[in-house]
Residue, then its C-alpha position, 0 to 999 in steps of 0.5 A: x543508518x540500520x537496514x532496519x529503520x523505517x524511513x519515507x521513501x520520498x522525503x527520508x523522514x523516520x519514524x521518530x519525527x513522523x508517524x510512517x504507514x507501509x504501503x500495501x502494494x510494495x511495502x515501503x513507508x511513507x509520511x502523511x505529507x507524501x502519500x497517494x490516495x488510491x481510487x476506493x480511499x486507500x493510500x499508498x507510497x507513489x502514484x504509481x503505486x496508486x495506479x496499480x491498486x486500481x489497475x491490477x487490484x492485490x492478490x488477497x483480493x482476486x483471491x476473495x472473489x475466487x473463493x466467494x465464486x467457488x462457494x456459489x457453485x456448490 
């Protein structure tokens, strides 16, 4: 096996026999059959995963809400 194939995390299934997502909180891939939903709808690789979205949320999103803070100082 390559450094470079995508597999499932969970299961090791790779991308010829299912269609893998990439989780975006740690970036590994994942299967349709081993996929979390996070609270907000989006899916992720563990429930661990899941938890941290809701949790600590992701940087690009702390990032948005500074932005949207600063413009409305101006």
């Amino acid at each position: 096996m390559s450094s470079l194939e995508r597999v499932c995390v969970t299961c090791g299934v790779n991308e010829e026999t299912a269609r893998l997502e990439r989780c975006g909180i740690c970036a590994r891939y994942f299967c349709p059959d081993h996929s979390y939903r996070a609270l907000g709808g989006r899916k992720c690789c563990s429930g661990e995963c899941a938890r941290s979205y809701y949790f600590h949320g992701e940087i690009d999103d702390d990032d948005k809400d500074d932005d949207k803070d600063a413009g409305e100082t101006d």
